[in-house]
N, CA and C of each residue as an Amber inpcrd file, in Angstrom:
protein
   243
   0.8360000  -1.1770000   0.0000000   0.0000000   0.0000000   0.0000000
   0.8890000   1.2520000   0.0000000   0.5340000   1.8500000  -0.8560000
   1.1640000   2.9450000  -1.2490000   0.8140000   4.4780000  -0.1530000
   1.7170000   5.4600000   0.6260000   1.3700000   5.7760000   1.6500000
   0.7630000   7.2270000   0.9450000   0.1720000   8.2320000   1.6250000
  -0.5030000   9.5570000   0.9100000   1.3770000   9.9630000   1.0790000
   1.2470000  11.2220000   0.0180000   2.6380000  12.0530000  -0.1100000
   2.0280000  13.3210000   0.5670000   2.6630000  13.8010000   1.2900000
   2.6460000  14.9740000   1.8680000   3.6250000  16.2850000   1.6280000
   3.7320000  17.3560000   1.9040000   4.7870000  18.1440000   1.5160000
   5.9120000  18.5590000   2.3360000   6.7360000  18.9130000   1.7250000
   8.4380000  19.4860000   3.1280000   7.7350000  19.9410000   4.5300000
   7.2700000  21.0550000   4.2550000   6.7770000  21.8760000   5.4210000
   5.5770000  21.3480000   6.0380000   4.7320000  20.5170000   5.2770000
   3.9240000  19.4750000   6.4080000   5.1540000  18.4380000   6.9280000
   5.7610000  17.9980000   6.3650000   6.8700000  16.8130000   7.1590000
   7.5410000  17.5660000   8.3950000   7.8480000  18.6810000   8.0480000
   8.6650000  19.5990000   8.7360000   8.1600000  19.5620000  10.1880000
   6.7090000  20.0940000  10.0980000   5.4090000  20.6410000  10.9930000
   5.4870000  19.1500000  11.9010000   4.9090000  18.0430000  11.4570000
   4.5610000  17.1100000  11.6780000   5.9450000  16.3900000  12.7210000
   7.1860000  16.6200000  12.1300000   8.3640000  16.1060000  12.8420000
   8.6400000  16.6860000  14.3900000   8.4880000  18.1570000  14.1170000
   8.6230000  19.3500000  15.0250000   7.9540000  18.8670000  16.3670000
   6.7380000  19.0860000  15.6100000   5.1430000  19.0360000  17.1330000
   5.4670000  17.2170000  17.8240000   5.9540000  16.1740000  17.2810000
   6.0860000  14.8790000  17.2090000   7.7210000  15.0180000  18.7460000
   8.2090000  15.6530000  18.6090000   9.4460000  15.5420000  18.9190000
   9.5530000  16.8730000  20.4990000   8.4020000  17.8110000  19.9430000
   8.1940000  18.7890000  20.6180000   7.8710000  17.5690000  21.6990000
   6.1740000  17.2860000  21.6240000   5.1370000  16.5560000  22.7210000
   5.7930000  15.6020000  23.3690000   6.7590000  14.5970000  22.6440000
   7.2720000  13.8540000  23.4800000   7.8670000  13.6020000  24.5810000
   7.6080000  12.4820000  25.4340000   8.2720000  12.7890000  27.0510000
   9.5670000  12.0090000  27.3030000  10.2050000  11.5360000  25.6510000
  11.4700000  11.4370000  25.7790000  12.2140000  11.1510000  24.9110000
  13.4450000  11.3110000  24.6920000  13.8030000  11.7130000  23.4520000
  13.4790000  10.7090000  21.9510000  13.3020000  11.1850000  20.8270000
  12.7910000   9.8570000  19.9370000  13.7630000  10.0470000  19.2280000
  14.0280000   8.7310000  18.3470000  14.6980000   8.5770000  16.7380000
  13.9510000   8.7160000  15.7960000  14.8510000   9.1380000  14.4880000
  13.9120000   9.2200000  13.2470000  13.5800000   7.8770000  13.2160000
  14.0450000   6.7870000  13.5060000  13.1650000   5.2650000  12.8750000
  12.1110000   5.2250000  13.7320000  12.0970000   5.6880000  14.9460000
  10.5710000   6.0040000  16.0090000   9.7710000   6.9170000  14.8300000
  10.2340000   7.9030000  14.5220000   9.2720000   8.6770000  14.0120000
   8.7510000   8.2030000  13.2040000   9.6240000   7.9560000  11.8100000
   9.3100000   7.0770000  10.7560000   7.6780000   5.6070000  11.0180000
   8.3860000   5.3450000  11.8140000   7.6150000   3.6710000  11.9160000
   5.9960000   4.2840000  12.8910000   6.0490000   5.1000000  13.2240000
   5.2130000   5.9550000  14.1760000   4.0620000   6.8500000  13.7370000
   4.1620000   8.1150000  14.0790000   3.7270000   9.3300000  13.3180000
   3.7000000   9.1460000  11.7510000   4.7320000   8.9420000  11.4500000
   4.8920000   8.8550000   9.9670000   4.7620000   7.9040000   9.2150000
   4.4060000   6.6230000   9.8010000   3.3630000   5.4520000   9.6240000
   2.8230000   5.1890000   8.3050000   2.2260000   5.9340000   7.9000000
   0.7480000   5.7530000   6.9110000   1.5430000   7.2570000   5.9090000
   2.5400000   7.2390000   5.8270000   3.0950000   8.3230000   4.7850000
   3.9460000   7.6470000   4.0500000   4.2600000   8.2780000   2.4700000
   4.7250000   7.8890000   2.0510000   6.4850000   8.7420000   1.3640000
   7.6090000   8.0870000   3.2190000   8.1120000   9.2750000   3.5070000
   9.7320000   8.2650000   4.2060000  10.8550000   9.0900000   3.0760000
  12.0730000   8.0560000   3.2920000  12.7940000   8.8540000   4.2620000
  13.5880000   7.6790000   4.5540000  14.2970000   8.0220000   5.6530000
  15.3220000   9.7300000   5.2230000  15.7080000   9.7320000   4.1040000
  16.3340000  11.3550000   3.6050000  15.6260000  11.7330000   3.5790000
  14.1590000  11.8850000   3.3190000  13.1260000  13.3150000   3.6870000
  13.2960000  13.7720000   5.2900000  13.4800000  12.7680000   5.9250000
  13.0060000  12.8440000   7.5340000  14.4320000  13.6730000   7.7260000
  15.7210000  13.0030000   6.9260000  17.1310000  13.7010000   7.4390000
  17.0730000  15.3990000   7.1310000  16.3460000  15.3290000   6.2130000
  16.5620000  17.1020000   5.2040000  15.6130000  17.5870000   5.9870000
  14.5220000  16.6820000   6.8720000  13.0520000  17.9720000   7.3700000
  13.6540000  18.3940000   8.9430000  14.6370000  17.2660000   9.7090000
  15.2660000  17.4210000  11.0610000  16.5920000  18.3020000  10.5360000
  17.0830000  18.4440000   8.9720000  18.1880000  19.4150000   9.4220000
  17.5880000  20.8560000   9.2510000  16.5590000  20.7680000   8.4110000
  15.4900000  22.0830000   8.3630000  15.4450000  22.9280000   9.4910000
  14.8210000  21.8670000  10.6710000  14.3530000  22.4620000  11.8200000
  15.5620000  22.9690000  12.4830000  16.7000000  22.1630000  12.7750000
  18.0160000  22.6750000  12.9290000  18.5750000  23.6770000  12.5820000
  18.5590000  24.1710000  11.7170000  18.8270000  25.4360000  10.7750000
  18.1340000  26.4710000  11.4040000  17.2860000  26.5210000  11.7820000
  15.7100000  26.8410000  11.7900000  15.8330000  27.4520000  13.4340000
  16.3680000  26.3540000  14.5050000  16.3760000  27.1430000  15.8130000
  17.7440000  27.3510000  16.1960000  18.9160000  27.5780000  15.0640000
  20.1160000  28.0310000  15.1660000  19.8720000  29.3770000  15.7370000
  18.7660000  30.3640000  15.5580000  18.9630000  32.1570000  16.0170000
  17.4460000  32.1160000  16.8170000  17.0880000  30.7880000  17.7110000
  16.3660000  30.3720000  19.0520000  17.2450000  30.4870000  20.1460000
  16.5330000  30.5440000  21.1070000  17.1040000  30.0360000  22.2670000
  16.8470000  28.3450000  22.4400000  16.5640000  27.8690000  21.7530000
  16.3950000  25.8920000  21.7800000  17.0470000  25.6290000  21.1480000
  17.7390000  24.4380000  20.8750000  18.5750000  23.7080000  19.8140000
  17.5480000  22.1420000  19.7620000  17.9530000  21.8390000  18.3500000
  17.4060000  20.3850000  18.0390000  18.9280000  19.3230000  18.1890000
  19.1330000  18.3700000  18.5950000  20.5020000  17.7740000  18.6530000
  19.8780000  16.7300000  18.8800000  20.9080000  15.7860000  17.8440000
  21.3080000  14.6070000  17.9810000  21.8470000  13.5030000  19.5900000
  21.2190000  13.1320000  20.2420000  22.1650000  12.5620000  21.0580000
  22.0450000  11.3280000  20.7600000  23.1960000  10.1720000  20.2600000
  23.2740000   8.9160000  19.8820000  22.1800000   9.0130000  18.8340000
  21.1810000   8.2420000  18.8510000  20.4670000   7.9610000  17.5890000
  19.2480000   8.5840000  17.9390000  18.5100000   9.5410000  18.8150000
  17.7220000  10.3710000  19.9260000  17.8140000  11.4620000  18.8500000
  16.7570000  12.0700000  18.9590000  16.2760000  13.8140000  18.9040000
  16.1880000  14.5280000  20.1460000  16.4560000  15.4230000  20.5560000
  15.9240000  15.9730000  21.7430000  15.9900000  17.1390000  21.6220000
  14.8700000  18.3790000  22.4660000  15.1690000  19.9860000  22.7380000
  16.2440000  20.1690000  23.4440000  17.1760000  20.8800000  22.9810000
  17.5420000  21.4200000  24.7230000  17.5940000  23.2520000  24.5000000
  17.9320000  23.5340000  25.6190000  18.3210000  25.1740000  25.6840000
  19.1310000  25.8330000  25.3000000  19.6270000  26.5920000  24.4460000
  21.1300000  27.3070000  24.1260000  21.7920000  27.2850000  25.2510000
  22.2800000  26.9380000  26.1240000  23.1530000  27.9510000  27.2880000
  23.9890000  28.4110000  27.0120000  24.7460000  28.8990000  25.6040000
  25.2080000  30.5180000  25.3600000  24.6120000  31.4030000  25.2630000
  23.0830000  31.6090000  24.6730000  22.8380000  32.5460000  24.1510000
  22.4850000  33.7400000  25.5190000  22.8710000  34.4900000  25.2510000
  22.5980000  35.9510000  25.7300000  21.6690000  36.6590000  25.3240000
  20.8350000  37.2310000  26.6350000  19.5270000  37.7510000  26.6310000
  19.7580000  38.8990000  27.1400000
């Protein structure tokens, strides 16, 4: 079964809020096999939509980071306020 195609910035949206809500840190193959379930959505979309968001809260006070094979928020603790 062929999954619906969705677009960057819905993948984007969808990865974000997925990773946001969670109560601990996930992998893209969590996400993938998960949320992203019933899409029809490769593992390099998921890499290009998590470096998106990365890019994205570089001039946040949050960062998106990698820990081991994990997504997680954390806080800048350089940035200056």
């Amino acid at each position: 079964m062929v999954g619906r195609r969705i677009s960057d910035e819905q993948l984007i949206e969808i990865i974000e809020a997925a990773i946001f809500v969670a109560d601990k840190p996930v992998s893209k193959r969590h996400l993938k096999d998960t949320v992203l379930n019933d899409l029809a959505i490769s593992m390099a979309r998921i890499n290009d939509a998590v470096e998106a968001i990365q890019v994205h809260y570089q001039t946040r006070g949050i960062r998106l980071v990698e820990v081991g094979l994990s997504l997680i928020h954390i806080s800048e603790p350089t940035r200056r306020y």
